[in-house]
C-alpha positions as CSV (number, residue, x, y, z in Angstrom):
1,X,22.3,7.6,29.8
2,X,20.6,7.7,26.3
3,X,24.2,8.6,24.8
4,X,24.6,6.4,21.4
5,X,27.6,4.3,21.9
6,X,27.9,1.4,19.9
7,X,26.1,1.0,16.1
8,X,26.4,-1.5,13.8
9,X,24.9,-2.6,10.6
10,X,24.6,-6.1,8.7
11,X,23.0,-7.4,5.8
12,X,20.6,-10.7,5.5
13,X,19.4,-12.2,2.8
14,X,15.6,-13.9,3.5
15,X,14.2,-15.9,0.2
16,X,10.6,-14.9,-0.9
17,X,7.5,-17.1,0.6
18,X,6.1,-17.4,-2.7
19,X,6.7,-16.4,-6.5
20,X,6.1,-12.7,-6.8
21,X,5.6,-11.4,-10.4
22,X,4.3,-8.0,-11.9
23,X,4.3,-6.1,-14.9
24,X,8.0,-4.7,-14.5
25,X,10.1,-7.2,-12.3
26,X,10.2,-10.5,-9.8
27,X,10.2,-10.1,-6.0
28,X,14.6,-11.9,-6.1
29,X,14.6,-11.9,-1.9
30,X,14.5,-9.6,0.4
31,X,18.2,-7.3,1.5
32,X,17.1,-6.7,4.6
33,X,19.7,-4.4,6.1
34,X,19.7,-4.6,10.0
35,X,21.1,-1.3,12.3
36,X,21.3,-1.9,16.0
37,X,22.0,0.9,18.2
38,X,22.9,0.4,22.1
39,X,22.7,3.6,24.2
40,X,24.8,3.9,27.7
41,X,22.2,2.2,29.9
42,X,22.7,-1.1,28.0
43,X,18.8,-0.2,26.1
44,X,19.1,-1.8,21.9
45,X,17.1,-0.2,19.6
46,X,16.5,-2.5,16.2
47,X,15.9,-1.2,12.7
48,X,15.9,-2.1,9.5
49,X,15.1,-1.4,5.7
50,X,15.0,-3.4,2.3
51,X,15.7,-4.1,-1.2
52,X,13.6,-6.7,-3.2
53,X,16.7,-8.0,-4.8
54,X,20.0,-5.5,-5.5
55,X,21.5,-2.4,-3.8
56,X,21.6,-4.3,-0.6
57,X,25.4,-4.0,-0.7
58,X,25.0,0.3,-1.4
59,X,23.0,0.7,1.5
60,X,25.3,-0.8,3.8
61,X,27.8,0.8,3.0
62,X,26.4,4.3,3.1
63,X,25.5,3.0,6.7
64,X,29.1,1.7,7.6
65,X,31.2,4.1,5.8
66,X,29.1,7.1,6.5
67,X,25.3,7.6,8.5
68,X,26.9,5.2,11.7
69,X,30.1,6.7,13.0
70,X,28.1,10.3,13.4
71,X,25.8,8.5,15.7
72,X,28.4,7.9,18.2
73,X,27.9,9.8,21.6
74,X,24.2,11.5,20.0
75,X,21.4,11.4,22.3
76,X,18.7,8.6,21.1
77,X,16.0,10.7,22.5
78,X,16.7,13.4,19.4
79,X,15.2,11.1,16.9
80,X,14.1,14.7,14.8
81,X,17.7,16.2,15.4
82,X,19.7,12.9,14.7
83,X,17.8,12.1,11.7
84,X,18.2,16.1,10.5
85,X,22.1,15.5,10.6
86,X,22.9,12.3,8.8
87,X,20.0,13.5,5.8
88,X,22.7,16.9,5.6
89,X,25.6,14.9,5.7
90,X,24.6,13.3,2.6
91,X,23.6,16.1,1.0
92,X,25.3,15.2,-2.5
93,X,22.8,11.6,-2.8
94,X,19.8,13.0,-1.7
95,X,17.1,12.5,-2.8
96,X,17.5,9.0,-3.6
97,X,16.9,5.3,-3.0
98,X,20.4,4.3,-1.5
99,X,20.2,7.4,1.1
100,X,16.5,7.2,2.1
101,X,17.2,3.1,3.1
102,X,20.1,3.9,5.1
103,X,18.5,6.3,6.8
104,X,15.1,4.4,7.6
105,X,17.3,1.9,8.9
106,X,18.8,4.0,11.4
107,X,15.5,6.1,12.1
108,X,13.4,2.8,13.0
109,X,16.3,1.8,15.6
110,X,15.7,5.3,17.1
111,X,11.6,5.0,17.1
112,X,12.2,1.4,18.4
113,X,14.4,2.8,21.3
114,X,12.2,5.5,21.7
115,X,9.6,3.0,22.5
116,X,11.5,1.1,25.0
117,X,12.9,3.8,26.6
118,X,9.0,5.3,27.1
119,X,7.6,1.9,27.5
120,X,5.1,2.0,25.1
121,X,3.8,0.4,21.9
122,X,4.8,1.6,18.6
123,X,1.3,2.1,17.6
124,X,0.4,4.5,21.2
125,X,3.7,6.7,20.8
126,X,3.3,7.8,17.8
127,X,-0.6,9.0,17.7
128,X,-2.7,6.1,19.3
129,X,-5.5,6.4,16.7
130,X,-6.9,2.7,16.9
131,X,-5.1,-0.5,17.2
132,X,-7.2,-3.0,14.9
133,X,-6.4,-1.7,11.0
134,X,-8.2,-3.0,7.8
135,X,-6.6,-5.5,5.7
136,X,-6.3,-6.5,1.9
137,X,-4.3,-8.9,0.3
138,X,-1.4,-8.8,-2.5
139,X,-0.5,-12.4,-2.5
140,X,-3.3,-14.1,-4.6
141,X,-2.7,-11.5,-7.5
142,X,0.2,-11.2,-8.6
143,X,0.6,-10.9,-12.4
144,X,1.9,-14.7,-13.3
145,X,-1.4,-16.4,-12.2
146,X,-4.5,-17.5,-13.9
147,X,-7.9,-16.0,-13.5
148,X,-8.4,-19.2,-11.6
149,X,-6.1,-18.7,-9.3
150,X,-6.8,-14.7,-8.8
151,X,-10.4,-15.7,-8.3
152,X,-9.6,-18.8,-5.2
153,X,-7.3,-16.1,-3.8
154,X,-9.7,-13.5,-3.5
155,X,-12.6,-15.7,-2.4
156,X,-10.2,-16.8,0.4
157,X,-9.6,-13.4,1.4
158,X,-12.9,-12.5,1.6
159,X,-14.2,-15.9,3.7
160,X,-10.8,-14.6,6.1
161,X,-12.9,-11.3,6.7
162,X,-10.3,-9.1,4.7
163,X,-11.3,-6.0,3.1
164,X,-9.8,-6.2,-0.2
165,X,-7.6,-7.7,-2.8
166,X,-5.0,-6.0,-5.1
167,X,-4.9,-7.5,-8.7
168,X,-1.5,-6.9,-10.5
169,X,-2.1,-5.9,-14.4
170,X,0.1,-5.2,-17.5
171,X,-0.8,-7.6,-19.5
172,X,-0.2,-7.3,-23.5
173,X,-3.9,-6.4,-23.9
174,X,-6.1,-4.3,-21.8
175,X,-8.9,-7.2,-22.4
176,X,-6.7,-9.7,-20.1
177,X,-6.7,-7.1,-17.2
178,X,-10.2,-6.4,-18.1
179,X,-11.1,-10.1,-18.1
180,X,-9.0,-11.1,-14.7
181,X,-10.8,-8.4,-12.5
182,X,-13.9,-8.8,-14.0
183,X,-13.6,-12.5,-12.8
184,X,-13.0,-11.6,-9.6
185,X,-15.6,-8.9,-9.2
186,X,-17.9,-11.7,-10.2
187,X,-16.9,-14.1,-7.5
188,X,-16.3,-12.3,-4.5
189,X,-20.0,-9.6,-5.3
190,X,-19.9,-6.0,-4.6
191,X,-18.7,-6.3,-0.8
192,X,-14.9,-6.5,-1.2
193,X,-12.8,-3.9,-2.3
194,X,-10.5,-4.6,-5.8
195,X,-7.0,-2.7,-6.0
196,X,-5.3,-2.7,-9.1
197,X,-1.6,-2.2,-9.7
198,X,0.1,-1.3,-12.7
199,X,4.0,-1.5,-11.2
200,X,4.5,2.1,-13.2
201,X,4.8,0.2,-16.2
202,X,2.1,2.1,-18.6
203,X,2.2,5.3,-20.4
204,X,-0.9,8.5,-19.6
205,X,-2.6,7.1,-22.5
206,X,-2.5,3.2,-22.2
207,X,-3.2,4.2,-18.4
208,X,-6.1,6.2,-19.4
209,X,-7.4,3.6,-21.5
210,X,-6.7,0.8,-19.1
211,X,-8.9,2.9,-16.4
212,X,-12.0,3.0,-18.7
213,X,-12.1,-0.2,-19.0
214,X,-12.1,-1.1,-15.4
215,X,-14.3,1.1,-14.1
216,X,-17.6,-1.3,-14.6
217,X,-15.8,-3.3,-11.9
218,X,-15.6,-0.7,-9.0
219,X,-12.0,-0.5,-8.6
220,X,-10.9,0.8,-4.8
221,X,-7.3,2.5,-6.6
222,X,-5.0,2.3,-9.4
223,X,-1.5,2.0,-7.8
224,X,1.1,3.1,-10.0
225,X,0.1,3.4,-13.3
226,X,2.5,6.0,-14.3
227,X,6.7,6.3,-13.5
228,X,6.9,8.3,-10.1
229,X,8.8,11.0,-11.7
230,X,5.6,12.0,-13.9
231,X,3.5,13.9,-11.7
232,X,1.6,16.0,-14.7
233,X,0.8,12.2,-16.1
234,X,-0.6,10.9,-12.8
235,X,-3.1,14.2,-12.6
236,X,-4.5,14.0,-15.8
237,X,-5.1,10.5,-15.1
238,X,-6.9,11.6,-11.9
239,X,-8.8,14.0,-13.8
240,X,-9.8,11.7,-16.3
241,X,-11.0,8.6,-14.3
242,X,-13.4,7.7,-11.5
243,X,-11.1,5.5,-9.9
244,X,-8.8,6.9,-7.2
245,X,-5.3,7.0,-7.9
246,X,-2.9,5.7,-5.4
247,X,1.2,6.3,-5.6
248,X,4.0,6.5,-3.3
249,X,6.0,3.2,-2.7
250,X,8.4,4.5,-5.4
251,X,8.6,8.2,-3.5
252,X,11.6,9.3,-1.5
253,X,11.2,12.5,0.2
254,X,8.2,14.6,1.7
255,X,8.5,17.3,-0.7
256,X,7.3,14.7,-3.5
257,X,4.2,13.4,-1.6
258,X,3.5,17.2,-1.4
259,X,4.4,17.9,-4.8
260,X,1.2,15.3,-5.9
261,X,-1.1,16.5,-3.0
262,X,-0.8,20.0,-3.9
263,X,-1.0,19.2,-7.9
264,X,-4.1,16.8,-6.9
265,X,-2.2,13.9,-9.0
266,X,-2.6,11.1,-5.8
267,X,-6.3,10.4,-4.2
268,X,-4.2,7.4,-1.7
269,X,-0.8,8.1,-0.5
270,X,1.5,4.7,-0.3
271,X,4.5,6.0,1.6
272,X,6.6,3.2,2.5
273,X,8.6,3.4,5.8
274,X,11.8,2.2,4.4
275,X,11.4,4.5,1.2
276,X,10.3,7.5,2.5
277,X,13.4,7.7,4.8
278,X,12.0,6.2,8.2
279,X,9.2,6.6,10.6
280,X,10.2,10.4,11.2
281,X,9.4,11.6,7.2
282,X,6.3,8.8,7.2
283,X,4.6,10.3,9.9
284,X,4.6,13.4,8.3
285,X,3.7,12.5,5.3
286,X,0.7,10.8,7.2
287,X,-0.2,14.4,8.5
288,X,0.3,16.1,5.4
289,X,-2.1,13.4,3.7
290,X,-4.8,14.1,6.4
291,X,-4.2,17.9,5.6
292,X,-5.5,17.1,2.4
293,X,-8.7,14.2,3.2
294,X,-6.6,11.4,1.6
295,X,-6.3,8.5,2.7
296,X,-2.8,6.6,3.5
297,X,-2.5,2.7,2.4
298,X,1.7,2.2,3.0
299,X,3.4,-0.1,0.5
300,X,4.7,-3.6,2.2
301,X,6.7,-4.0,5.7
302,X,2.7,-5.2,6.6
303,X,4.7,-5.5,10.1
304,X,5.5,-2.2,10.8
305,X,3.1,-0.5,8.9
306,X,0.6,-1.9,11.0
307,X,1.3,0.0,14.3
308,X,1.8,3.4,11.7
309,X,-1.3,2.9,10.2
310,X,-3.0,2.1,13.8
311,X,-1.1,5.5,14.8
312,X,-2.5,8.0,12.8
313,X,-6.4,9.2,11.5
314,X,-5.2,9.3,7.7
315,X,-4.4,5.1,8.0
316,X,-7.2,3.2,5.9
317,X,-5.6,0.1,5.3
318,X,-2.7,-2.3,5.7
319,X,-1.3,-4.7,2.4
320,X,-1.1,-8.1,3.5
321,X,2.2,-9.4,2.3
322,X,4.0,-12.1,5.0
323,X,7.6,-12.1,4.3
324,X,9.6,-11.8,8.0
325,X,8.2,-15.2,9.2
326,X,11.6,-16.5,8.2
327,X,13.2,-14.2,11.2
328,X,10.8,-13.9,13.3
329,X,9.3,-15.7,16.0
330,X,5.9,-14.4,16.1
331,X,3.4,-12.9,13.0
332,X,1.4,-10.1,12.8
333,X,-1.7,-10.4,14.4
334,X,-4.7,-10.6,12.3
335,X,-8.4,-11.0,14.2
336,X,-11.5,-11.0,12.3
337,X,-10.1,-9.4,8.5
338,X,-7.9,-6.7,10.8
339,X,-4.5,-6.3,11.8
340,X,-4.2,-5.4,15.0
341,X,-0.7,-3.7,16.2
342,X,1.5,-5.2,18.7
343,X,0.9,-4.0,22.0
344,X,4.6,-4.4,23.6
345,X,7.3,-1.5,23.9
346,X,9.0,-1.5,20.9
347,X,8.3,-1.5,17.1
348,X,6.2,-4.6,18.1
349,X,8.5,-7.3,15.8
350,X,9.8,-10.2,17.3
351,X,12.9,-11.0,15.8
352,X,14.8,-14.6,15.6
353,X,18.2,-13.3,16.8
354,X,19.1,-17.2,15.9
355,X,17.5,-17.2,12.4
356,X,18.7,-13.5,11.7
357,X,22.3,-15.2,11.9
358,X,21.9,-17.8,10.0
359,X,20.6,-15.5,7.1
360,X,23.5,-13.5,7.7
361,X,25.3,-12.4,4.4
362,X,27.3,-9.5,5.7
C-alpha cells in the first residue's frame, strides 16, 4: 500500500533568528515551502525546501499546478523513478532555481517516507558513514559586525568545541577583510579552522587579490568568490591560490558540480539539499565528490544536512546556522563541537504541526 494518494503543498513564512548580512543581500525570512505526501497505508512523508526572502510564491505553484497531481497513485518506494518523471515534465525550466526547489520539496517527503516505511534513520539509510559530524559556525560573521563582535563569536565557538568559523567579506577594501580575519586568527590561535565567504560578489582579479592577502591567516576555504556561472574564473583562482576553493550553494544540477570537478575549479563541494534538487541529486553529488578526494561541506538546512553529511565518507563538516527553532519542537543535537544526526525513522526533524500553522501564509 505505498500508492501516493493525497499531496499537498503550503507555504510558511518563519522570520530570521538574527540579522544576517553579506556582501550581496540580507537573509528577509525564510519561504519555507512544505509538501506532505500520504501513501494508502495512512504512512506521511514531510518535505520541504526554501527561499531566503522571494520566489516562495513560484515554487508553489510549480508544486500545485504541476510536480503534485503526477504523484497521485505513484509508488513512494520509486523515489529514483518518481523524481526522474516530475524533473522531465519540466523540461522547459530546467535547470533552474524555481524547478530544483519544487522538486527537493517533494524528494525529501519521499526520503522521509522512505525512512518510515524502512524504519530507519535518515543518516543509516542512506550510507551510515558516522553519526557525530564536525561543526563550524556562520552566525558570529556575518558581514555587518565589528571585528569585536567577529572575534567574541569565534572565541565562543571555539570554547563550544566547534571546529571552525566562516567570516563573510566584501568589504570596500581588501585591508578590512584582511584586518577582520586577521583579528580573529589572533584570538582563537592556530587550532580553529577560518572559512571565508565572498557571497559571489568579486571579480577573478579582486578575488585573486583578496586570496593573497589572506593566506598569512590559514584560511580552511574561500566560498564563493566568483558568480556560479563562471567556472573558467573559479579554476584560475584555484590555480592561483593556496587556499581551497569551495562553491556549490548557488548550483542546480549534477552536471554542474561535475562540470567544476572535472575542470578542477572547486577543492569543497557545498551542494545544498534544497538547491541541488533533493536528497536523490545530493547524494550523488556526494559520490561524485568522493570520486574525486574532495570534500563536501553542504550550504544551510544544518538540520538535514546533518544526517547527509553523517551518511556519506565525502561529509567533512556541517554550517551551523539555527533557523527551524521557530517550527520545531526539538534542535539539532550538538555534543562536544559535533552534530550528531537524529537517530529516529524519518528525516530526523521534529516539526511543530501547531507552530507550522500559525506561520502559515499559503
Amino acid at each position: 500500500m505505498s500508492e501516493i494518494v493525497s499531496a499537498t503543498a503550503y507555504l510558511v513564512d518563519i522570520p530570521v533568528e538574527t540579522v544576517r548580512t553579506d556582501a550581496v543581500q540580507a537573509f528577509l525570512k525564510q519561504e519555507t515551502i512544505f509538501v506532505e505526501i500520504v501513501t494508502g497505508d495512512g504512512l506521511r512523508g514531510t518535505g520541504y525546501s526554501y527561499t531566503i526572502g522571494t520566489g516562495g510564491r513560484a515554487v508553489l505553484a510549480m508544486l500545485r499546478d504541476h510536480l503534485l497531481p503526477r504523484l497521485i497513485g505513484a509508488d513512494a518506494r520509486m523515489v529514483e523513478g518518481v523524481w526522474r518523471d516530475l524533473f522531465a515534465s519540466t523540461r522547459a525550466t530546467t535547470v533552474g532555481a524555481i524547478t530544483s526547489l519544487a522538486l527537493a520539496a517533494v524528494d525529501t517527503a519521499l526520503w522521509d517516507l522512505r525512512c518510515l516505511r524502512a524504519g530507519e534513520p535518515l543518516w543509516q539509510l542512506a550510507g551510515g558513514h558516522r553519526r557525530r559530524v564536525p561543526l563550524y559556525d556562520t552566525e558570529g560573521g556575518w558581514l555587518h559586525l565589528g571585528v569585536e563582535e567577529l572575534v567574541e563569536g569565534a572565541v565562543a565557538a571555539k570554547r563550544a568545541g566547534l571546529g571552525g568559523v566562516k567570516v563573510k567579506i566584501g568589504k570596500p577594501r581588501v585591508e578590512e577583510d584582511a584586518e577582520r580575519v586577521a583579528a580573529v586568527r589572533l584570538a582563537v590561535g592556530a587550532d580553529l579552522d577560518i572559512m571565508v565567504d565572498a557571497n559571489q560578489s568579486m571579480t577573478y582579479a579582486e578575488a585573486k587579490r583578496r586570496a593573497h592577502a589572506l593566506e598569512p591567516y590559514g584560511v580552511y576555504f574561500f566560498e564563493e568568490p566568483l558568480p556560479a556561472d563562471d567556472v573558467q574564473g573559479h579554476r584560475e583562482l584555484a590555480r592561483s591560490t593556496s587556499i581551497p576553493v569551495a562553491v556549490g550553494e548557488s548550483m542546480y544540477s549534477v552536471g554542474q558540480f561535475r562540470d567544476y570537478l572535472v575542470r578542477g575549479a572547486a577543492s569543497i563541494v557545498q551542494a545544498d539539499v534544497a538547491r541541488i534538487g533533493g536528497i536523490t541529486p545530493w547524494l550523488k553529488v556526494a559520490h561524485l565528490a568522493e570520486a574525486f578526494n574532495v570534500a563536501v561541506c553542504p550550504h544551510f538546512l544544518m538540520e538535514l544536512h546533518v544526517s547527509l553529511v553523517a551518511a556519506v565518507p565525502a561529509g567533512t563538516y556541517v554550517e551551523h546556522i539555527p533557523q527551524l527553532r521557530a517550527v520545531t519542537s526539538a534542535e539539532m543535537t550538538v555534543e562536544d563541537g559535533h552534530a550528531v544526526a537524529p537517530d529516529v525513522p524519518g528525516l530526523g526533524i521534529a516539526w511543530d504541526r501547531d507552530a507550522i500553522d500559525d506561520l502559515r501564509v499559503e
